[in-house]
C-alpha positions in Angstrom: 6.0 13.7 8.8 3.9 13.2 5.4 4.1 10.4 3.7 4.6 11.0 -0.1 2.8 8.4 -2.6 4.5 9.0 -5.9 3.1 7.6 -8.9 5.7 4.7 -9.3 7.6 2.6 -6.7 10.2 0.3 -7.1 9.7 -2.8 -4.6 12.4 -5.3 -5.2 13.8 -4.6 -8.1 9.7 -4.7 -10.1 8.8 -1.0 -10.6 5.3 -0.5 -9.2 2.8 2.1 -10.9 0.2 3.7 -8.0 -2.9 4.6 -8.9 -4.9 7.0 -6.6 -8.6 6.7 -7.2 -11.8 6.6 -5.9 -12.5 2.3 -6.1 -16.2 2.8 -5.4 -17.1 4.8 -8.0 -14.7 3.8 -10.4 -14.5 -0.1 -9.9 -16.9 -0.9 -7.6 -14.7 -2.4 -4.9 -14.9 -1.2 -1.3 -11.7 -1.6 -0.2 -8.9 0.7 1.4 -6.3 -0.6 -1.8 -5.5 -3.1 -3.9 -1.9 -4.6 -4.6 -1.7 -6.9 -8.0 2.4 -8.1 -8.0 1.6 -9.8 -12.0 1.2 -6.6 -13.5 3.1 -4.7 -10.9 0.1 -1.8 -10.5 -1.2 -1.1 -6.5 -4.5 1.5 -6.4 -5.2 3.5 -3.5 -8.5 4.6 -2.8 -7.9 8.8 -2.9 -11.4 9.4 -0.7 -10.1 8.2 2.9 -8.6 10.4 4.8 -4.9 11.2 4.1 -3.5 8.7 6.9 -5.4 6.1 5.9 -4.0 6.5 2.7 -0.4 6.8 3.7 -1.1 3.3 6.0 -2.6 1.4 3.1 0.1 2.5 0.9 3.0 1.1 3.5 0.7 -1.7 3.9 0.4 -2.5 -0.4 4.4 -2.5 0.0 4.5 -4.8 2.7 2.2 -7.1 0.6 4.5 -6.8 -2.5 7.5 -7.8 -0.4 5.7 -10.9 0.8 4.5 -11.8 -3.1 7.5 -11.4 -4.8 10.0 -13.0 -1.7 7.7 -16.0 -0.7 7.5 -14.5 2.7 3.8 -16.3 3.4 3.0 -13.9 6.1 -0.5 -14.2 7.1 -2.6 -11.0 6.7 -3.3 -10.2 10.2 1.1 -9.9 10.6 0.7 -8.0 7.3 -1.3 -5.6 8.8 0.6 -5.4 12.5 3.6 -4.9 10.2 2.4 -1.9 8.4 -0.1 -0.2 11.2 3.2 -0.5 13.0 5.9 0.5 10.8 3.2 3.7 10.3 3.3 4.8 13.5 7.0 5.1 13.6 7.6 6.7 10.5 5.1 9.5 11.6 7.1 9.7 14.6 10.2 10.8 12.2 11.2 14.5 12.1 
């Protein structure tokens, strides 16, 4: 099962725009994705593989969820929670 990134998300009630792009060349940041809840806008770097992509979007999500409800989860149970949550989902038929 694919995981589909669509341009806009709603997370919470805040509509999310997703911007797929290569961050290197384009921003000059090396990370995987960026999530930024004040001006609701998560970017995805588009040159990993496909997976990775599909992991650091669940994983942008997760890190809204925690923003906008006060969740104060650490980024290590961020990560579990989406490297996880990833695994099943690719499971799905």
């Amino acid at each position: 099962m694919n995981i589909n990134i669509p341009n806009k998300i709603k997370v919470g009630g805040l509509d999310y725009d997703i911007i797929l792009k290569n961050r290197i060349e384009e921003d000059g940041v090396s990370d995987m994705g960026t999530q930024y809840t004040p001006i609701q806008k998560m970017w995805i770097d588009n040159t990993y593989h496909k997976q990775q992509q599909e992991e650091t979007f669940l994983h942008k999500i997760i890190e809204a969820i925690n923003d906008s409800y006060e969740l104060n989860l650490e980024h290590h149970k961020i990560c579990t929670l989406s490297n996880l949550l990833y695994q099943v989902i690719k499971q799905l038929k």
